[in-house]
VOPA-880644 format. One record per residue (C-alpha): x, y, z. Coordinates in steps of 0.001 Angstrom, whole numbers, padded with zeros to 6 digits, always signed. Layout:
VOPA-880644
XYZ;...
end
This chain:
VOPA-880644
-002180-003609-050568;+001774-002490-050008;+000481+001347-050313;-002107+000484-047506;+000562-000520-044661;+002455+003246-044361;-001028+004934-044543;-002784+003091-041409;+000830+003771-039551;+000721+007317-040212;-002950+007723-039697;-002506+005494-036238;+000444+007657-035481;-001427+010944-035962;-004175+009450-033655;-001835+008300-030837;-000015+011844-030433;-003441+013843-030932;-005163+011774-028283;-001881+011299-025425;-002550+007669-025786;-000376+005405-024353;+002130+005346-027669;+004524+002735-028778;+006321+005650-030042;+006493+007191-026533;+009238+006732-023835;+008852+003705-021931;+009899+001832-019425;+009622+004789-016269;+011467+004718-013211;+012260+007188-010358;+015280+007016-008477;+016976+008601-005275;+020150+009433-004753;+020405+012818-002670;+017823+015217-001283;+014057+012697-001444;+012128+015289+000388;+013154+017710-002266;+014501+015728-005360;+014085+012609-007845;+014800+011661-010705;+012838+010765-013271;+014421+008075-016173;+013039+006500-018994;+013589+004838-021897;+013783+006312-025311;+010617+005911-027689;+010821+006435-031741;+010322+010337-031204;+012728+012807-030248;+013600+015510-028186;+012099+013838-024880;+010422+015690-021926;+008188+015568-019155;+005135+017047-018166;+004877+017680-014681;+002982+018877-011781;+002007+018550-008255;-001621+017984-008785;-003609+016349-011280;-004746+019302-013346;-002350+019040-016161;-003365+022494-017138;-000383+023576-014638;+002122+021008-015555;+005453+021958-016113;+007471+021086-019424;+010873+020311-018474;+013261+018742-021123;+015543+016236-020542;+018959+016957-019121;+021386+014318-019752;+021381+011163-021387;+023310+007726-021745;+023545+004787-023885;+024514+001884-022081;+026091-000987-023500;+026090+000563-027175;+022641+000132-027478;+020030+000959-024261;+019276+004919-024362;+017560+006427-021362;+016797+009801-020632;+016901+011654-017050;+015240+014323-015602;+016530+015714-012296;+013108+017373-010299;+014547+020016-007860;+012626+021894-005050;+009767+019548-004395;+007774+019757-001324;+008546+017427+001254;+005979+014317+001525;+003787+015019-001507;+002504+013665-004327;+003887+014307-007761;+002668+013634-011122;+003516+013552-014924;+004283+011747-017825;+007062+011363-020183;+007227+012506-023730;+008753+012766-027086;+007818+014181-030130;+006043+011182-031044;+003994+011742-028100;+003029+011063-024454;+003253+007899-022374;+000576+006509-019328;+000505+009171-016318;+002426+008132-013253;+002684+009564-009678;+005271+009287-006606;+005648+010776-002975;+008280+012319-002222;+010192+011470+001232;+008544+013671+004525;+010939+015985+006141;+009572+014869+009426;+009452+011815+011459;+006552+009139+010214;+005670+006094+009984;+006532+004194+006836;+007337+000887+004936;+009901+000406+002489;+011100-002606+001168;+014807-003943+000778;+016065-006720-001465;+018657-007770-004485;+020182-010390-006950;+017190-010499-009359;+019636-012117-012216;+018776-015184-014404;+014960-016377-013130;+012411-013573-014500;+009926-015901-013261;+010799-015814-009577;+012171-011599-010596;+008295-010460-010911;+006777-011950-008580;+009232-010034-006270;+008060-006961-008264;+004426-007593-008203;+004803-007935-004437;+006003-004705-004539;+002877-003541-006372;+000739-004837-003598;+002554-003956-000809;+002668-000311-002190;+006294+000641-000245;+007594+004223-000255;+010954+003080-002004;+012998+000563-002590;+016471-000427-001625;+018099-002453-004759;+021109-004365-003615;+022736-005317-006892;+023096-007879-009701;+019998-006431-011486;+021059-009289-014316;+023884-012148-015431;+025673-010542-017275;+024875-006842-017356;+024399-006391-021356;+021859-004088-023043;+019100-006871-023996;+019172-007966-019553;+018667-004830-018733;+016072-004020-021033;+014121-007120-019854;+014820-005887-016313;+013288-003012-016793;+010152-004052-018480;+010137-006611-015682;+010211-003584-013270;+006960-002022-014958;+005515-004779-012766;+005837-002710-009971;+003816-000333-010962;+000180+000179-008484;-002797+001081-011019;-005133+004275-009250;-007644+006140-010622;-007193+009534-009359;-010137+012668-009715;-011570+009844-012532;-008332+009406-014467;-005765+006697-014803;-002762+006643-013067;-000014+003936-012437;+002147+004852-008900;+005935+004570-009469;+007950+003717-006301;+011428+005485-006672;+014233+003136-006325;+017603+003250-004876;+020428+001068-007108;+023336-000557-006049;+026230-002277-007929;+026825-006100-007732;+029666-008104-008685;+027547-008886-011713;+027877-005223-012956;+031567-005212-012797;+032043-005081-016445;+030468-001226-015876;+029520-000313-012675;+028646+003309-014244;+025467+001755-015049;+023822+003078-012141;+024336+006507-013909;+023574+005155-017192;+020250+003491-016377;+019083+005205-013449;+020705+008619-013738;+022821+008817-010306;+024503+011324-009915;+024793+011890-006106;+027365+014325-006122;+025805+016263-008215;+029018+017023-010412;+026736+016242-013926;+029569+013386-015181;+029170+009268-014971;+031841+008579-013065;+032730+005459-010094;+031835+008351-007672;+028806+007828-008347;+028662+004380-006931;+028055+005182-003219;+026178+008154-001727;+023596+008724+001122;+020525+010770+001910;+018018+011227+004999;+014513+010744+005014;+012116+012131+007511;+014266+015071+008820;+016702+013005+010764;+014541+010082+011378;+017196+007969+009087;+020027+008103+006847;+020629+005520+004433;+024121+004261+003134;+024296+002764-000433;+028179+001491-000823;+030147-000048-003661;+031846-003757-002668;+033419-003939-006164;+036078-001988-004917;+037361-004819-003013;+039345-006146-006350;+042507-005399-007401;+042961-001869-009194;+040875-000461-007206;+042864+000365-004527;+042090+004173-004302;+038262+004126-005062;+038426+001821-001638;+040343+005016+000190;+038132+007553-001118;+035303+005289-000703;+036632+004798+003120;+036921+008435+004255;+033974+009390+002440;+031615+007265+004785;+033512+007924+008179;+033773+011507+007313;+030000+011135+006350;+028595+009199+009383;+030703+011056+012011;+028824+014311+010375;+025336+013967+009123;+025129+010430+010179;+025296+011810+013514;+022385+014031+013687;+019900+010963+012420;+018257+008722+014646;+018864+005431+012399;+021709+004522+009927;+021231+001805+007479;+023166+000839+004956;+022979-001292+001641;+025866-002941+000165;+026069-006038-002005;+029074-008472-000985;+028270-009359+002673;+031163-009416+005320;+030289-013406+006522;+028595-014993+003637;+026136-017687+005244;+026685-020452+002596;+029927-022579+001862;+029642-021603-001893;+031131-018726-001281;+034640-017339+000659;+033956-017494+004853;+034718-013702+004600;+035453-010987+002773;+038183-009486+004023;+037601-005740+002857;+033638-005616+003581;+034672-006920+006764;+036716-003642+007098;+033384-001421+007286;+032775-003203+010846;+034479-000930+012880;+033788+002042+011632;+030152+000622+011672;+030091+000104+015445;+032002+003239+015843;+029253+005488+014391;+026624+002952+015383;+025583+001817+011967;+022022+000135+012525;+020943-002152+010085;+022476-003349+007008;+020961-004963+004326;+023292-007678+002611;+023369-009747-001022;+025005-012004-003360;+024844-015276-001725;+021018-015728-002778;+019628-016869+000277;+018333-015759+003530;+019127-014739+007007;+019062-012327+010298;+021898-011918+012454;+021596-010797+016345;+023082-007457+017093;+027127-008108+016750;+030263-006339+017542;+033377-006695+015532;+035797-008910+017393;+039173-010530+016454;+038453-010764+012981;+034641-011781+013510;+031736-010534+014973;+030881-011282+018458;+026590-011351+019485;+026181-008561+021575;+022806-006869+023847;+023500-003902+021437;+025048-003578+017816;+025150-003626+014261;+022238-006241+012779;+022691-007360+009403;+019982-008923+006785;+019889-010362+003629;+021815-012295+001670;+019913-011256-001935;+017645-013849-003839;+015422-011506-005859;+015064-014370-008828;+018589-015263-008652;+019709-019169-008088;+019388-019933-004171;+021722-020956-002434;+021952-023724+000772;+022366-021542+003593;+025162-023638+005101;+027968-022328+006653;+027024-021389+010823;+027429-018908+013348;+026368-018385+017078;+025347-014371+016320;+023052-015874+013649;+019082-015625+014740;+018197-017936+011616;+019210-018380+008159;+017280-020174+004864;+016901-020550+001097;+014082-018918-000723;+013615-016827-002919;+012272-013466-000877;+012202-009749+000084;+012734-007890+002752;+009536-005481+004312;+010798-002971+006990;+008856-000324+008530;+009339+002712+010610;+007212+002754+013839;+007115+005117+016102;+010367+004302+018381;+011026+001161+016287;+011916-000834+013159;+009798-003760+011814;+011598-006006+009645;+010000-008995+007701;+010940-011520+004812;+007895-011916+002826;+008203-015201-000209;+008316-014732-002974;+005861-017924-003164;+002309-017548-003009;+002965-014190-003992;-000459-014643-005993;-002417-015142-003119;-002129-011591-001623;-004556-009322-001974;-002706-005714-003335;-003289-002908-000924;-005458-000230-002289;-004414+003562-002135;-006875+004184-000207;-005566+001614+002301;-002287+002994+001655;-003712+006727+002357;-004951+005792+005703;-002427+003700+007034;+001640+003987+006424;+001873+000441+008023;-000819-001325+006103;+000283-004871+005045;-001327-006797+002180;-003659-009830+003369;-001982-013528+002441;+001796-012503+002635;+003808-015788+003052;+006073-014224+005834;+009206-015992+007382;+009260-017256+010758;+012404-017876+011464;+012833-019143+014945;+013684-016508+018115;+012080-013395+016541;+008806-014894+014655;+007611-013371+011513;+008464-009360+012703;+011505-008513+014145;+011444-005484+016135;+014429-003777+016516;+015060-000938+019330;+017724+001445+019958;+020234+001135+023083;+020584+004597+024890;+024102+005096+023228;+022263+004433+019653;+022945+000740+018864;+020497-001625+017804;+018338-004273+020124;+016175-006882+019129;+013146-006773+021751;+012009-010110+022988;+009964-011835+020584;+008377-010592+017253;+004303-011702+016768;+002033-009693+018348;+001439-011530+021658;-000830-014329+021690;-001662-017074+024127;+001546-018437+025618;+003890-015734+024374;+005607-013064+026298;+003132-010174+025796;+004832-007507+028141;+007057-010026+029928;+010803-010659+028514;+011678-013694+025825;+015598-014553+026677;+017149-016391+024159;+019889-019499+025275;+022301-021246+023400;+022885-024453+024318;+026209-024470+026817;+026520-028536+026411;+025309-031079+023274;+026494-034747+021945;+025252-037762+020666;+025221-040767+022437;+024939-044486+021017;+022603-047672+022653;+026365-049247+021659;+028800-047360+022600;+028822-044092+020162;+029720-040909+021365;+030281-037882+019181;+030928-034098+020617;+031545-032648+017084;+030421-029973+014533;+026552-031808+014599;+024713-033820+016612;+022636-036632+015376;+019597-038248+016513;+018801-041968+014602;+016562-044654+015731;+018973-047235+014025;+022746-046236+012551;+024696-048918+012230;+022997-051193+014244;+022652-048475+017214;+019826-045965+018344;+021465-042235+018478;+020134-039721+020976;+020944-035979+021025;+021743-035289+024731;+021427-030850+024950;+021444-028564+028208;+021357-024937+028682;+022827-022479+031706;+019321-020710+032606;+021101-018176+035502;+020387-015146+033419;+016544-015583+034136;+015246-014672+037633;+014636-017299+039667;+010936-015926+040735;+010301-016007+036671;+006721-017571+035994;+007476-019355+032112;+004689-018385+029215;+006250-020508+027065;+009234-022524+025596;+010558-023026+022307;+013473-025178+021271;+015075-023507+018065;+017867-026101+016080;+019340-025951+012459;+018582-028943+010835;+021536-029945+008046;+020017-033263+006769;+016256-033785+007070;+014448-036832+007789;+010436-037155+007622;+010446-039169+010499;+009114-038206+013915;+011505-037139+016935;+009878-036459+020472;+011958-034253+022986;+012248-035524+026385;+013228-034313+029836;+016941-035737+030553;+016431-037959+033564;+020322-038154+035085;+022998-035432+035199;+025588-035611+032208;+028242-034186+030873;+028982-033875+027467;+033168-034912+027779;+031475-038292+029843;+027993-038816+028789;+027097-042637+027663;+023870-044197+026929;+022737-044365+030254;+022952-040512+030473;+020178-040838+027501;+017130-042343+029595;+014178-040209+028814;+011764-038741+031233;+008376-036805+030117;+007761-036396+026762;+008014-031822+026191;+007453-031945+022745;+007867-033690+019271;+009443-032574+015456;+009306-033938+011963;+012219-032070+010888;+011466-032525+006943;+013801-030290+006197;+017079-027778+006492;+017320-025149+008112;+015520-023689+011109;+013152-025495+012867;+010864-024200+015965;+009573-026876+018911;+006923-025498+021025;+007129-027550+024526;+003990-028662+025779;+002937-027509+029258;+004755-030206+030930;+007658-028601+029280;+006853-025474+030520;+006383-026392+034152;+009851-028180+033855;+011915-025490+032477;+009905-023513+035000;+011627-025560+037763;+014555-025430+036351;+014516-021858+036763;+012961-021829+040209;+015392-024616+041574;+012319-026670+041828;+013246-029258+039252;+016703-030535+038546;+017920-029292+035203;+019346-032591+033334;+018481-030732+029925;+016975-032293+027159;+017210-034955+025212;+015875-035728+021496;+015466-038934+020268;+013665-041353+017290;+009926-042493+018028;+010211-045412+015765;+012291-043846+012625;+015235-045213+011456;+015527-042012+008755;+018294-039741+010889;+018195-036240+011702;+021410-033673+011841;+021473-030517+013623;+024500-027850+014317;+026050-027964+017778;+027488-025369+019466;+030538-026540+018264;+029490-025785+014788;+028932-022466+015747;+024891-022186+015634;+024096-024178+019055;+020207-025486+019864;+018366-022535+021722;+015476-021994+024271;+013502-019407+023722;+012039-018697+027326;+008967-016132+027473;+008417-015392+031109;+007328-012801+033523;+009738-011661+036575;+008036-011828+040075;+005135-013347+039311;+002365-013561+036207;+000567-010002+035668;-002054-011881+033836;-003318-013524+037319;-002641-017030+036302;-000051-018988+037742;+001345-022827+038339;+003518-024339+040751;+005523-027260+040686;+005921-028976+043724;+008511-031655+044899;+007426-033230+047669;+008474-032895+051172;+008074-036051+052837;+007341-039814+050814;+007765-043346+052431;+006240-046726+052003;+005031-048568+054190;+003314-052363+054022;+000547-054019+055968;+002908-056629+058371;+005200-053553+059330;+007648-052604+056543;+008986-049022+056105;+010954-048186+053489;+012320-044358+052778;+014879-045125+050113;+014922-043494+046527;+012404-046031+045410;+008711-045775+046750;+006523-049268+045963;+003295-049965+045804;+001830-053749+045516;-001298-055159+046300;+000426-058646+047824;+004298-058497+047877;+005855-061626+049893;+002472-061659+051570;+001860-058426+051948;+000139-054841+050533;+002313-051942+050111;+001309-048369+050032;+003355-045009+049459;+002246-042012+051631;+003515-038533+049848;+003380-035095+051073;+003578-031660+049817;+004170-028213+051601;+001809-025629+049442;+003599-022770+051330;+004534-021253+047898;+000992-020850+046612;-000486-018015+047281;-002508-017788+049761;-005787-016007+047385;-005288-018671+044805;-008245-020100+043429;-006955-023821+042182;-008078-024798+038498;-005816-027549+037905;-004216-030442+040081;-001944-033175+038592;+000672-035536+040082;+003850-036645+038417;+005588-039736+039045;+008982-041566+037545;+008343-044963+036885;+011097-047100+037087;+009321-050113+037722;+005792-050310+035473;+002869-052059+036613;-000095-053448+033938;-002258-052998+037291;-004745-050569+038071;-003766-047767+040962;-005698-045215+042836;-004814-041909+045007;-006516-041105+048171;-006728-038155+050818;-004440-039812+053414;-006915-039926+056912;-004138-038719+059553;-000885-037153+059975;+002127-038550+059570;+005913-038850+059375;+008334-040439+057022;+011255-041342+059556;+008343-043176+061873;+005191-044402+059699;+003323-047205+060149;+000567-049182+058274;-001950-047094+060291;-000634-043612+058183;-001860-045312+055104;-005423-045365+056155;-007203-043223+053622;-009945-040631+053878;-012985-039968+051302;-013452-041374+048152;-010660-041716+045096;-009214-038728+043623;-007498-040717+041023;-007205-043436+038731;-004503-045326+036685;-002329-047680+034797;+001569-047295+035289;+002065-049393+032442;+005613-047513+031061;+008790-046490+032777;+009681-043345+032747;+007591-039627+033544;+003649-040237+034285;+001036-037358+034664;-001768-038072+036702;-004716-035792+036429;-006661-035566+039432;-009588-033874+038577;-012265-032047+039880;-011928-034425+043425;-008678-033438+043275;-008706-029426+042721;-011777-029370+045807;-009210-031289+047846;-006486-028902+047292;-008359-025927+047806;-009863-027298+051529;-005810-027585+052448;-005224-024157+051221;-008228-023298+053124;-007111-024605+056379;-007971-028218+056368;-005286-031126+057315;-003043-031457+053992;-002141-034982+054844;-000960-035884+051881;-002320-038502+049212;-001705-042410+049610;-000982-044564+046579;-002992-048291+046431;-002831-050926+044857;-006865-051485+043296;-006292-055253+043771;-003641-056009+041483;-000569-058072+042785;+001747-056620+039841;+003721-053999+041829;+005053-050497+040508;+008400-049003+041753;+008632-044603+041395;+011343-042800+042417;+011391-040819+045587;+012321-037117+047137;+015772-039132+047728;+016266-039511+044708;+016557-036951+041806;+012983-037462+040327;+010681-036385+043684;+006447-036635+043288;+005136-034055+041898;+001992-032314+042800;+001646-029514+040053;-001449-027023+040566;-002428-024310+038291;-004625-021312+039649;-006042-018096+039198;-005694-015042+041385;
end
């Protein structure tokens, strides 16, 4: 039995290297890596197997009659123990397809292909992550995703591991085979190997010359392992983009003159051959402005790369190491910080590749959003722009993998059942666009358009210019959050919020609205967002400044971070007027619909204020649809033994000290255009006295004036356009129907517009609405067609 054991090893040994079986003795664990020429070079790395003498067999097409045998040319042992081999291919062909497998005397390992970068410009996807640490759980499904998404290359942003020893990495790396794409190609297996781009974390300090010992760098082509090899660039696509992998571990003490030569290199580098590219991105793992309060506010020596980034209009830079996730607007460097600016630098990240998360925490106005999960960044070249998306790592087995086929046909091909990001402002793709002097922009919006978003129309983007809290008894807070509670303390809390809306045109038709906050303690209560009712200001605002008018829209905000309201059409039409001049803009106020469990949000004093994100259309709506809100012109009451009253209040009453009221209102429809075709007619009221009576709008019979109308004027003409119950105080839409569209259209079409009279249907129990003297006019709001 002992004799038996050798004998079946040698015999299965024999078999393995005589067939070019997939071989325990053969090298293992492939990778490809870029650090210089990818249109015309790669390396190819791999781990050592029990043979010797490694190689590769090579070729750029499957018949491996014409493969090339090319030995090894350097090796490393890393950490005393992890021995990889590295093969440096030289003169490929731009944008092809390369393949071969690794051997050693032992044998030959699975067949693998890549594609080398295009010397031209194309459309592409590559993906762009880091911090993969201590969770190999969360660590491949990040490289599975990477499987299906089937990515040209990958940008690695550091902290492959804890604590950068041989027996992490080697995990890591068999964790990487993960990433591999399984083909069949002319009948025979294949596995596609996307070549990878390393950088060093904080968490390789202990040896930073890791990236040459594990993945062969060696960008400056001198043949040692040195700390030069720690940053380098190439350019893909013949000037389409140059990417920027730097070394932040040169921020610590003793490394004062890697920093210099670091420095130079990369000015003297972008003002040269970054300058002939059309896009500069960069990868780097310590970000300038960390976005959680684990970590320093700033690092003072990243934060150093920020002018020379503007200078030589760095694009898009791709942050780690605080484990979390976020998007910053275009920014400028500014007194020590960034300012938000129309064109700049935009940075992503912050790592979370299978590392810990982190609470995304600490706030800034430039930020677009920010989060905790554990994700990857998918960004994509096309045509004039750059697609970026964070795809979860969650649900990552839901997606269907992309096929090479798929992947053949179409560079921007996306696997079906990503869990994308949708953080609020940009949706789940971010487009980014460059300014004429070769900055970045964010265009408006980031879904493909769909019903109530901008399509070709403009999305502006408004912080909030006043917030604070005010209490039922007395509470008033203008500090780093603002609080919403149905009961603290014994008090209600409302969240008062306005915005300065002069940077839209005023002839702006509104596709939609979206109120975007940052939500620092969750509640899984329900909050409704209503139109203010009363001017404020946020030094003076009290409760009274909290009195709600319609209801725009309504939140559960279960938990931190971003959160997205979508107003509801009254919404619309009001921030509509706002823009217009129509309607005056009081702002908008948030407050509890019956919870007691409170909700926190950052102010603008906590540097990430509420926004509005407006979608609208300058100088009218290309689509042919359009709505007007209209205020009306004249309003009065009158009763049936000769009162008049024009006042801010309007009252109706079937008996009031003996006698019925009615209101007469009036609207000029001199802004609708004059070929609209009416599909909609409501009217708006604000209660301010409710009734549990029933009330009905007529076609008033005759003309009329405010300053001299009698019972007479209220006579009414036709049948009801309009039923109701004011039952509540405060905004109430009145729908009026298919009576009600027929009647508008006959005014538009030339006959009397005498307004509509309000009457009692018998009920004593009198309502009270406010009037065109006061702030909170009658509405008559009609939608059409053109």
């Amino acid at each position: 039995m002992n004799n038996d054991k050798p004998i079946i090893a040698v015999i299965a040994g024999i078999t393995l290297a005589a067939t070019g079986s997939t071989a325990l003795a053969a090298p293992t664990q492939i990778r490809v890596v870029w650090d210089h020429d990818p249109a015309h070079e790669a390396i190819v790395a791999f781990s050592e197997g029990s043979g010797g003498s490694p190689y590769l067999l090579w070729g750029d097409s499957t018949d491996e009659n014409g493969w090339e045998n090319t030995a090894y040319q350097k090796n490393y042992t890393f950490d005393g123990s992890l021995r990889s081999y590295f093969v440096r291919l030289t003169n490929l062909q731009p944008g092809s397809n390369y393949y071969f497998r690794a051997c050693d005397s032992k044998g030959c390992g699975d067949r693998f292909w890549f594609t080398t970068a295009s010397d031209n410009p194309e459309d592409l996807t590559f993906i762009a992550g880091g911090d993969s640490r201590s969770n190999p759980t969360a660590r491949r499904q990040g490289n599975r995703l990477v499987s299906k998404v089937r990515p040209q290359f990958v940008l690695f942003g550091g902290d492959l591991t804890d604590d950068n020893r041989a027996s992490e990495v080697d995990e890591w790396l068999d964790n990487w085979t993960e990433t591999y794409s399984n083909d069949v190609i002319d009948g025979v297996d294949y596995k596609r190997v996307y070549p990878l781009v390393p950088t060093v974390g904080n968490h390789e300090d202990n040896d930073q010359t890791f990236i040459c010992k594990v993945f062969g760098v060696d960008a400056n082509k001198d043949g040692s392992c040195s700390l030069d090899d720690t940053y380098f660039a190439f350019t893909i696509g013949g000037g389409q983009a140059r990417f920027y992998t730097l070394n932040t571990e040169f921020r610590n003490s003793g490394y004062e003159a890697e920093w210099r030569e670091q420095m130079d290199w990369l000015k003297a580098d972008l003002a040269s051959d970054g300058s002939s590219v059309t896009w500069r991105m960069t990868q780097y793992h310590k970000p300038m402005f960390p976005r959680t309060t684990s970590k320093p506010s700033k690092y003072d020596k990243m934060y150093e790369w920020a002018q020379p980034f503007y200078a030589y209009k760095m694009n898009l830079s791709f942050e780690s190491d605080s484990h979390l996730v976020k998007y910053t607007w275009p920014v400028i460097p500014d007194n020590g910080g960034y300012a938000q600016a129309s064109a700049g630098t935009l940075y992503v990240g912050e790592g979370s590749w299978g590392a810990p998360t982190r609470s995304a925490d600490r706030y800034a106005n430039w930020i677009i959003d920010q989060d905790s999960f554990a994700q990857l960044k998918i960004v994509q070249f096309s045509g004039d722009e750059v697609l970026v998306r964070t795809a979860r790592f969650s649900g990552e087995g839901d997606v269907t993998a992309l096929s090479k086929a798929q992947r053949d046909a179409d560079p921007l091909a996306l696997p079906s059942g990503l869990n994308l990001w949708k953080p609020q402002s940009v949706g789940e793709v971010m487009t980014l666009t460059r300014s004429g002097d070769g900055l970045t922009q964010v265009k408006g919006g980031g879904d493909d358009p769909g019903p109530g978003d901008p399509g070709d129309g403009d999305a502006t983007t408004l912080g909030a210019t006043q917030d604070v809290t005010v209490g039922s008894n007395g509470f008033h807070n203008n500090g780093d959050e603002v609080y919403a509670d149905g009961s603290d303390g014994g008090q209600e809390l409302r969240a008062l919020l306005s915005w300065d809306l002069s940077a839209i045109p005023a002839d702006s038709s509104v596709d939609s609205v979206e109120l975007a906050l940052q939500v620092v303690n969750s509640s899984s209560g329900e909050y409704g967002v209503y139109a203010g009712s009363t001017s404020w200001s946020e030094k003076g605002a009290d409760w009274n400044a909290s009195q709600t008018g319609a209801k725009v829209g309504s939140v559960t905000p279960s938990s931190k971070g971003g959160v997205s309201i979508r107003l509801n059409e009254e919404g619309r039409r009001l921030v509509e007027g706002w823009i217009n001049g129509q309607e005056t803009n009081n702002g908008l106020i948030i407050a509890s619909m019956g919870t007691s469990d409170g909700v926190d949000f950052v102010s603008r004093e906590g540097g990430q204020a509420a926004k509005l994100i407006v979608a609208h259309q300058s100088g009218g709506d290309p689509s042919g649809r359009g709505s007007k809100s209209l205020s009306s012109d004249q309003d009065v009451s009158v009763g049936s033994q000769g009162r008049r009253r024009n006042t801010s209040r309007l009252e109706a009453d079937g008996s009031d000290g003996g006698q019925e009221l009615r209101v007469l209102m009036h609207w000029n429809l001199g802004d609708l255009p004059a070929q609209a075709k009416v599909t909609s007619v409501k009217v708006e009221f604000s209660i301010v006295d409710p009734s549990s009576g029933s009330y009905s709008l007529y076609p008033a019979k005759g003309d009329w004036n405010e300053g001299a109308a009698q019972w007479s004027d209220a006579e009414t003409s036709g049948g009801k356009v309009a039923t109701f119950t004011p039952s509540n105080n405060g905004s109430l839409s009145v729908n009026l129907g298919a009576a009600g569209i027929e009647l508008v259209r006959s005014w538009l079409s030339g006959a009397p517009n005498n307004g509509l009279v309000l009457s009692s249907d018998g009920t004593s129990n009198g309502v009270d609405i406010e009037s065109r003297e006061s702030s909170r006019a009658p509405k008559l709001i009609v939608e059409y067609e053109l």
